[in-house]
Every structure is written in C-alpha cells, then in structure tokens.
N, C-alpha and C positions, 0 to 999 in steps of 0.2 A: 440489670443495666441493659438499655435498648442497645440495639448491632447497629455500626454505622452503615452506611449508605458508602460502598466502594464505588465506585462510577463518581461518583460525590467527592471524595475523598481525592483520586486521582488528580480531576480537574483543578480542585484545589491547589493541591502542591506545584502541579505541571503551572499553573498562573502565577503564584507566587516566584518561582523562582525565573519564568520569562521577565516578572517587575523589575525584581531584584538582580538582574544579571544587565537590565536598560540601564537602572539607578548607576551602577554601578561601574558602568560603561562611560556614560555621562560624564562621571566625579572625574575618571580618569583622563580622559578630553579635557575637562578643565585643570587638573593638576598637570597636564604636557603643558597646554597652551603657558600657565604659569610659568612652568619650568624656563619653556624658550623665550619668554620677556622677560624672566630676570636675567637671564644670561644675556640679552643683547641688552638689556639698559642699565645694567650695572656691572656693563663689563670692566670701567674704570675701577670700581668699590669692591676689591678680591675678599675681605672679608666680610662684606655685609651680601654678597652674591652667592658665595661659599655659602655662607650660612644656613639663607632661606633655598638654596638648592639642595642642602643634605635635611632639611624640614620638609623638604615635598616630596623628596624618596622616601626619606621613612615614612611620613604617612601614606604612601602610596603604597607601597611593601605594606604596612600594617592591614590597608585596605583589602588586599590582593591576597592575602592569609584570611582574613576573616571569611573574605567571600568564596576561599576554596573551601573552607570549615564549614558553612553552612550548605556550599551547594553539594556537599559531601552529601551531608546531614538531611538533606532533602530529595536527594537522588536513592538517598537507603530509604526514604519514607516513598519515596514512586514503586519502589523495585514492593518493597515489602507488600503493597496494597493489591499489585499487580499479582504477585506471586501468591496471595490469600485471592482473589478471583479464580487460581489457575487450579488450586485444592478446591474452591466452591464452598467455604466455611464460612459462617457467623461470627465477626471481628468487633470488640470491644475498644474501645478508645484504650483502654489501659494495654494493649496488646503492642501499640506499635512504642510504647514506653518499654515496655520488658522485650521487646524487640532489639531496643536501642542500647539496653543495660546487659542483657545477655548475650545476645548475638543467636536467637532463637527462641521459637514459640511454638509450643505442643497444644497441637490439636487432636481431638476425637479421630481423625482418618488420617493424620500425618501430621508435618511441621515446619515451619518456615528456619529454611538459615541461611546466616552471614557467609554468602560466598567467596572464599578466602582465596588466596595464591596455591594455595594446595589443593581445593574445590572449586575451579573456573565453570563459568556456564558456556557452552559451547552451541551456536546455533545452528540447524542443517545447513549443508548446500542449495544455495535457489532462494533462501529468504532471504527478506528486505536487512536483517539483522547478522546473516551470517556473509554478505559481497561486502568490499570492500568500499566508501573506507569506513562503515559504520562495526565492524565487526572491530575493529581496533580501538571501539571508542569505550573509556574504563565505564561506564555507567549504563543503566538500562538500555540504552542505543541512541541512534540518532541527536536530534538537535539536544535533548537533554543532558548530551556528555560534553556537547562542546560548551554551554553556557555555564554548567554547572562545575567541568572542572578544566576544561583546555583554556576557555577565556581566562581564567584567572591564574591559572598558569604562566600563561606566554604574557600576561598585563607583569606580572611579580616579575617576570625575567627579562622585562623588557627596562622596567628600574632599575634592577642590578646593573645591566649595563650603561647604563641613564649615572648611577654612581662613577663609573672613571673618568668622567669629563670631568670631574671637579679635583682642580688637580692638585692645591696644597695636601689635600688628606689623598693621596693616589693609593698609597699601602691599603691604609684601613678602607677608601673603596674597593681593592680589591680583594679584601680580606670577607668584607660585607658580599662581593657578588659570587666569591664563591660557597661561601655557607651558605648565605640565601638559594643560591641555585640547586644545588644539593637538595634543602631543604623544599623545596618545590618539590624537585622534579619525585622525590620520595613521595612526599604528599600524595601528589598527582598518581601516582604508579598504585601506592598503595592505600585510596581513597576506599573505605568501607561503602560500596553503595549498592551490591548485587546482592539478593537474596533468591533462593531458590526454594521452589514448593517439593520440600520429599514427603513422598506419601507412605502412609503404616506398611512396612514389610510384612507378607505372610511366611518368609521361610532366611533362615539365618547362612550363608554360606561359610562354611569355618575352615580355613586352611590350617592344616596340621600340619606341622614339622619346618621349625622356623629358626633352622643352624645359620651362622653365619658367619664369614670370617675377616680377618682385616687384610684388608688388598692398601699397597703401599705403594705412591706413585710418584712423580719428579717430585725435584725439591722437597723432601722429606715430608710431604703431605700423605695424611692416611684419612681413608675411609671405607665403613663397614660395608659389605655386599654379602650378598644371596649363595647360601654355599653351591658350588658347583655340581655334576652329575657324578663325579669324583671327587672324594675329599680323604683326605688323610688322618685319621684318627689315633686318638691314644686312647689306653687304660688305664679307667681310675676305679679301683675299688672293683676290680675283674668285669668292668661293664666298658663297651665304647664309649668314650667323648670326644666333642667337636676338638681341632685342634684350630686355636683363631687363627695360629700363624703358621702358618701348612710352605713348605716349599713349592716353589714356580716348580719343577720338574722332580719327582717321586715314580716309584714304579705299582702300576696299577692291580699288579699281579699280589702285590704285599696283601698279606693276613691283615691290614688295619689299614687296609684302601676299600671304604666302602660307600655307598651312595650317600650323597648330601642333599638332594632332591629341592631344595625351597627353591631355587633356579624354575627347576620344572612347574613347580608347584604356580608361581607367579606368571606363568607361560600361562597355565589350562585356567587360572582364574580369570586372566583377562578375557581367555575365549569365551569361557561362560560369561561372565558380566557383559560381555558385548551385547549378549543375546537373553539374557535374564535378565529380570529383576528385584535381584535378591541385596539383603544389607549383608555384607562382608566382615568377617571378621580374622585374625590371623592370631592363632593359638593365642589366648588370654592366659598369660605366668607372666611372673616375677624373671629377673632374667636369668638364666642357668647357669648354674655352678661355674664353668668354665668361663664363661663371658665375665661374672663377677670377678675370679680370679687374673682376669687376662685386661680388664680397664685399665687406663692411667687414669688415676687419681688425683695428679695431678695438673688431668686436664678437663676443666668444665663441662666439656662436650661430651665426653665418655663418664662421667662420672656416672650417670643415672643411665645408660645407655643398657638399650631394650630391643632383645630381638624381634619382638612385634611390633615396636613402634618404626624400626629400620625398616621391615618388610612393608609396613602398611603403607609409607613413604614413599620406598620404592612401586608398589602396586597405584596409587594414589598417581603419580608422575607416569606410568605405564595406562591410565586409562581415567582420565581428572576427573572424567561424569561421574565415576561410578560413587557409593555414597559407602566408604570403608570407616568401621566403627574404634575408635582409640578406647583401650581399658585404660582406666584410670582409678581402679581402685586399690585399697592397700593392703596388704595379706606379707604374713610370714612364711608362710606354707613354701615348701620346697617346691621347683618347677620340675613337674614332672608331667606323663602324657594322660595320667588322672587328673590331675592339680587341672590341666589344661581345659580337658572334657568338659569337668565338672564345672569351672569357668563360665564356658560357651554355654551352657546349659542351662544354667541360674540365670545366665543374662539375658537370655531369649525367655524366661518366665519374668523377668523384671518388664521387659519390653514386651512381654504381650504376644508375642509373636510365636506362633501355632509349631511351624517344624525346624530342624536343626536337619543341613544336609553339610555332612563330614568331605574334606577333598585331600587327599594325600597321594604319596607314592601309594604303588600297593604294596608291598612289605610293609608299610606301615598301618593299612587300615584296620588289618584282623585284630593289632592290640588295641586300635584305635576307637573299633567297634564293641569290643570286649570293655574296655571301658565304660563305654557311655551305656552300655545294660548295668552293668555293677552302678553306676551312680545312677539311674534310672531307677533301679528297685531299692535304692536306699530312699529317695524320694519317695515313692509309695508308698514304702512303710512309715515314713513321715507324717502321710497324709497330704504331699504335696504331688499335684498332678504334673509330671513331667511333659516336654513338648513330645512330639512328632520325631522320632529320627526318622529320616528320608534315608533314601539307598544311597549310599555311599558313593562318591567318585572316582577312581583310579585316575591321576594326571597323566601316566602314558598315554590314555585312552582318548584323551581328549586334543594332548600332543599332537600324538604322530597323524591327525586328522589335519594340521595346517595347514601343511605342503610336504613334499618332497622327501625336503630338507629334513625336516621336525621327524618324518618318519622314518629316514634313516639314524638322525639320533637315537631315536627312542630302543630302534633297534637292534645299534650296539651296546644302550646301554643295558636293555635284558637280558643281551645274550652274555651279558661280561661277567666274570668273578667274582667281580664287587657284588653286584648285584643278586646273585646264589649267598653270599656273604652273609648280605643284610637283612635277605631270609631269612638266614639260621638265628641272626641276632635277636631281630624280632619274634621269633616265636618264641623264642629263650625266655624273651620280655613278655610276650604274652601270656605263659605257662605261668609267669611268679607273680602276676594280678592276684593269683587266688590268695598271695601272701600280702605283701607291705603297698601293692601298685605299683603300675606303669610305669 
C-alpha cells in the first residue's frame, strides 16, 4: 500500500474544516435572524412562537454538537499527520483509522498518541504556540482551535441562553441550558485532538519501591500519597510492612520507624526526566499484601487500587512531558521486589528496548540489584537475551543536588535511625534472595 503525501494530507483537513466551520457559521446567522422574526412577528401567537423558537434552538444545539464532533475529529487528524512529520515515518491511509480506534500508532522508530489530560503537550517559552492566547487553545494551536472547537462552543452556549426567553416552558429552558452547558463545556475541555510523536526508548527508567499510604483530609475525604522519608511500620510474618494508616505524630526513634522513600524517589525521578530521555516505569506488581488488605471494598475507587498506578499519577502530574509506562497486565504472583524486577525486565524485552536503569533509596538497591542478576541468568539459561542493566541510581544522590533545601533533607534523613534500620532490613532481605526472593 503506497505512503500518503503528509504535506498533502495537512492542507487537506486544515481546508475542509476552514469550509465547514464558514458553513456552519452561516447556518447559524440564519437560525438568530430567524429566531428574532419569530419573536417580533408572532409576538401575539404565544403558542405558535413558542413552538418554532424551541425548533430553532434545538436545531441549533444539534448543529453546534455535531460541528464540535467533527472539528474534534479533525483537529485529531491535523495534530496526528503533523506529529507522523515530526517522527519522519511512512503513513498509510489505514494508520490515521487505528489512530482513531486506538488512540495510537506503532511505528519502526517510535509512536504516535492520544494526548490525554494526564499527557498534555507543553510548548517552549518564545514560541508562537507556547505566548498567549494560543497556548490556551485545546487543539494543535492557533486559528485551528478556535474554529474547530471554541466557535462551536460559545454558538451551543449561546442557544442555551437563547432557551430562557421562551417563557411558558421557563423550567425545562433552564433545565436544557444547564445540561446543555455542562455538556459543552466538557466537550470542549475534553476534545481528543492532540497527538504527540514519542520516539523508541533506548533505556527503561524503573523506580523501585512504591509504599504508600492513606492521608485523610476535611470532610472525611481520603486519598492515596507517596510514603514519606519516615513511615511507620508493622510486622507481618517477622518481616516490615507498609502501615497505610500510620499516625500524624509517632516517634522516630521506634524499632518500626523506618524509611519510606517513594517521596524521595519521585523527587530524583522528575530531576532525571527533566534531563533524560528515558521511558519511566514505577515497580510493575500487583498491589502488596497490605494495600490489598487495607482497601474498601466498598469503594469503587480503592477497589483495584495500585501502588504503581498512584505513583505513576502522581510523577505523571509532577512533570506531564514525561512519557510514564502503565502495567496493565494480569499475574497472580505475589508482589514482591523479584516479582517487581523481573516485571521491568520482561517489559523492556517486550518493547525492544536495549537497557533497564534501576532508581531507588540506597538501602534498597543492593537487593534490588541482586535481583535483577538472579532473573538475568534465569533468562539465559532460557535462552533469552536479557537487556542492559545500567548503573543503578541512589535518589539521595540526585536529591540533595536541588537546593539547599533538598540537601539538608537528605541529610537528616541519612544520618537518622530509621535510616541505619532500613539497612539492616534490607540486607536481611537481600541474604534470603538465595532462598524464596525479594
């Protein structure tokens, strides 16, 4: 199947939706003009005025919906051709269809995707795309976001309000301009039309250790966070575990006060992704013993609730460029920091991708390391070629390099008790790899 002609392609869509946003402009001209001559020449006739005035808002709302639908629809075919230009690939007509169906497209040097509210594109300082007000416009930029989705916006909510003049039905007008408005302005907010060119990763970034616990805030709302540089733990089965719901004030001197580190961890990951280009991943398991034990169940939100998927969330909202990988696959295996390795390790031979560089406290990398040798030479006697481990990270190290600030953390928390603690812990854990694992 021949490559289309991108240059080609652009012009194309960019014209079609300049027609279609005239057309549609037009229709709307003449559904006001309408609107305001039945209301002055049938102002006597309340029923027969009524009528044909709630007929010309809803077709004008139905109008004002369709044309936000396709300028959606075509603002994702600008962005996507644009973004296959910026990788330099050979595009097939079928591509911008499984474009449309998936919300991405795997190429030989990279991949095109649906840039979502949790993956924004962000343009430098100084360009035309990133000064104001085009930086605020939901679509590939410029004139393209106003015609494609603000026009049809502000026409759709221009109706709604166009609905309370008609006053026998006053309620159900303003039953209509409030869902309707709603309705829009979601729309609008959340129009699929950005796509972004990520290119093949040569090296995997893997944050290790990914405790978490629940922080409790007004009005009896709760939500999951990043365990602190202190955490308070319990024993289960003569080994530490996370406690999710740790007291505000505890003494850090205690036997089962010991480092929690995912805090720190998401600190040195964002410094490196500022400055790397690496695909991110955060310990790939099922969720841990404790966390499964410690959900409400009978709450939707916590039911399937994953401490990678909370970390990756949080890192993802800490730094939106960067491109962090969601496991999504299904395993019974116990979460443990083998289970985890071994994860990252398989996934970077799925994906092709040459080396695996590990990021943790350091208390935790020696078992972390010790790990990924033991699944490393199971692989080889497999007969499968494992990746590249790269030299491991230590997150103080990259810490206390921020400021000041960062450096005097990091300082007390090395020098603290907890921290000598979680030493002893981990080595513990690393000496019985040679048994059951991590």
């Amino acid at each position: 199947m021949p490559s289309v002609n991108l240059a080609e392609r652009v012009i194309h869509e960019d014209r079609l939706l300049s027609e279609r946003t005239a057309s549609f402009v037009a229709a709307n001209a003449f559904l006001a003009v309408a609107f305001a001559t039945v209301t002055g020449l049938l102002l006597g006739s309340h029923s027969i005025a009524d009528l044909l005035r709630w007929g010309i808002v809803g077709l004008a709302l139905f109008l004002a919906y369709f044309e936000l639908a396709l300028g959606s629809r075509t603002l994702a075919a600008l962005s996507f051709w644009r973004a296959c230009e910026r990788g330099q690939v050979e595009v097939e007509d079928h591509h911008l269809g499984d474009f449309y169906r998936e919300g991405h497209v795997e190429f030989d040097n990279g991949c095109v995707r649906m840039a979502t509210s949790r993956r924004q594109i962000r343009h430098p300082r100084g360009s035309v795309e990133g000064s104001p007000p085009w930086r605020w416009m939901p679509s590939v930029g410029g004139w393209n976001g106003i015609s494609g989705t603000v026009i049809p916006t502000a026409l759709g909510i221009f109706w709604v309000a166009a609905s309370f003049t008609i006053a026998p039905l006053y309620w159900a007008g303003a039953a209509v301009a409030v869902v309707s408005f709603a309705f829009f302005l979601v729309a609008w907010v959340d129009s699929p039309s950005r796509a972004a060119w990520c290119p093949r990763r040569d090296e995997v970034l893997a944050i290790m250790g990914r405790g978490i616990r629940r922080q409790r805030r007004h009005l009896g709302r709760v939500r999951w966070v990043a365990s602190s540089n202190f955490e308070l733990y319990e024993l289960v089965g003569g080994k530490p575990a996370h406690l999710p719901d740790r007291p505000e004030k505890f003494d850090r001197e205690s036997d089962l006060c010991l480092v929690g580190g995912s805090r720190l961890n998401l600190e040195a990951a964002r410094r490196i992704l500022e400055n790397r280009d690496s695909l991110c991943v955060v310990g790939f398991a099922h969720a841990a013993p404790y966390l499964r034990k410690a959900r409400d169940q009978n709450d939707p939100r916590e039911r399937d609730l994953n401490e990678s998927e909370i970390l990756s969330n949080e890192l993802q909202r800490l730094l939106p460029d960067a491109e962090i990988e969601r496991w999504e696959q299904d395993s019974s295996d116990p979460s443990n920091t083998e289970r985890e390795v071994r994860n990252v390790i398989e996934f970077a031979i799925e994906k092709k991708i040459p080396s695996v560089r590990f990021l943790s406290i350091r208390p935790h990398l020696a078992r972390v390391e010790a790990c990924a040798a033991r699944v490393c030479e199971r692989l080889r006697l497999a007969g499968i070629s494992p990746p590249t481990i790269e030299t491991s990270i230590a997150s103080e190290d990259i810490v206390k390099g921020i400021s000041s600030r960062h450096a005097r953390r990091v300082e007390d928390l090395v020098s603290s008790s907890a921290y000598k603690r979680t030493i002893a812990w981990e080595e513990m854990g690393r000496r019985r790899i040679g048994g059951s694992g991590g």
